[in-house]
C-alpha positions in Angstrom: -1.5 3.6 -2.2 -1.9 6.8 0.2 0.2 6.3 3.3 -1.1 8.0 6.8 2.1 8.1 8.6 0.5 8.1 12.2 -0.9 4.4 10.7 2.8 3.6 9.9 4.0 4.3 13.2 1.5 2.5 15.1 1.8 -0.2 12.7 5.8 -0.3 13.3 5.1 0.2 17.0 4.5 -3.7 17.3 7.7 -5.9 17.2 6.9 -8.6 15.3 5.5 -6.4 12.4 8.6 -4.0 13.0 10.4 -7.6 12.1 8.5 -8.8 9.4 9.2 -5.3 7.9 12.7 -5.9 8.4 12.6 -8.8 6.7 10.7 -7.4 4.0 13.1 -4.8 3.7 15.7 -7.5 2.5 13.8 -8.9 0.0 10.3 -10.2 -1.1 8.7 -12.9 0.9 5.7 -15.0 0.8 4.0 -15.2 4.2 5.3 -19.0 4.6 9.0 -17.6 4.1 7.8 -14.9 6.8 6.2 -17.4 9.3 9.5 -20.2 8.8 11.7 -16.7 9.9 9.3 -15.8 12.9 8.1 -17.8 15.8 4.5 -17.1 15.1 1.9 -19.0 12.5 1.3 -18.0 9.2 -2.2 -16.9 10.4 -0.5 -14.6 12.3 2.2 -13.4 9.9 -1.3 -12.7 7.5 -2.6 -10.1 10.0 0.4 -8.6 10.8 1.3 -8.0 7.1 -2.6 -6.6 6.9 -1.7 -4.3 9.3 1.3 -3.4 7.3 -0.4 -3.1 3.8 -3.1 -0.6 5.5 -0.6 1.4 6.8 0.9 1.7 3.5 4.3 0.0 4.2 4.0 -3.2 2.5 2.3 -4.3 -1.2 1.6 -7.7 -2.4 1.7 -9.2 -5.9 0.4 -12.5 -6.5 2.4 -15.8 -7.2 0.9 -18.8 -8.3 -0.6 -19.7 -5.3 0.8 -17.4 -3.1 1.2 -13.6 -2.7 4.5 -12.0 -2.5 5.5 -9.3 0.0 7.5 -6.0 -0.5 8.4 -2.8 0.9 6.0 0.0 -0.4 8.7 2.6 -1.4 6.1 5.8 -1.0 5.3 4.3 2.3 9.0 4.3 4.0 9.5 7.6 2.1 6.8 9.2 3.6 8.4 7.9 7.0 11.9 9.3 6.2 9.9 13.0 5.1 8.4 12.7 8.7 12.0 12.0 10.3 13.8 14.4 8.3 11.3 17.0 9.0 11.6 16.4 12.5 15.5 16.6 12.3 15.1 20.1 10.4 13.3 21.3 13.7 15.9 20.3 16.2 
């Protein structure tokens, strides 16, 4: 997946997708896990992890009946690159 960085910080610029992200960054989670962790619906969990799947950030692998969330490893690193390269500069 090709992550555009100015998607991932819009998409992190929202806090309840900055938390789901957070969560995701412990470990996998289904979007029922996600919604029991949140006060929002799963509906609600399901857009925000769209969101967070076109930016790049998150990926999805099916489960039975369910999809599993992750981190997207090329998307934070193309975060980090953007921080670090901003770091060089100051």
């Amino acid at each position: 997946m090709v992550t555009n960085v100015n998607n991932s910080w819009t998409a992190l610029g929202d806090p309840t997708r900055r938390t789901i992200f957070e969560l995701l960054v412990e470990h996998p989670r289904s979007v029922t896990e996600l919604a029991c962790a949140l006060p929002v619906t799963r509906s609600a969990v399901s857009q925000h992890l769209k969101v967070l799947k076109e930016a790049g950030l998150v990926a999805d692998t099916p489960a039975g009946k369910h999809r599993i969330y992750r981190v997207e490893p090329d998307g934070l690193a193309a975060l980090r690159t953007e921080l670090d390269r901003f770091w060089m500069k100051t």
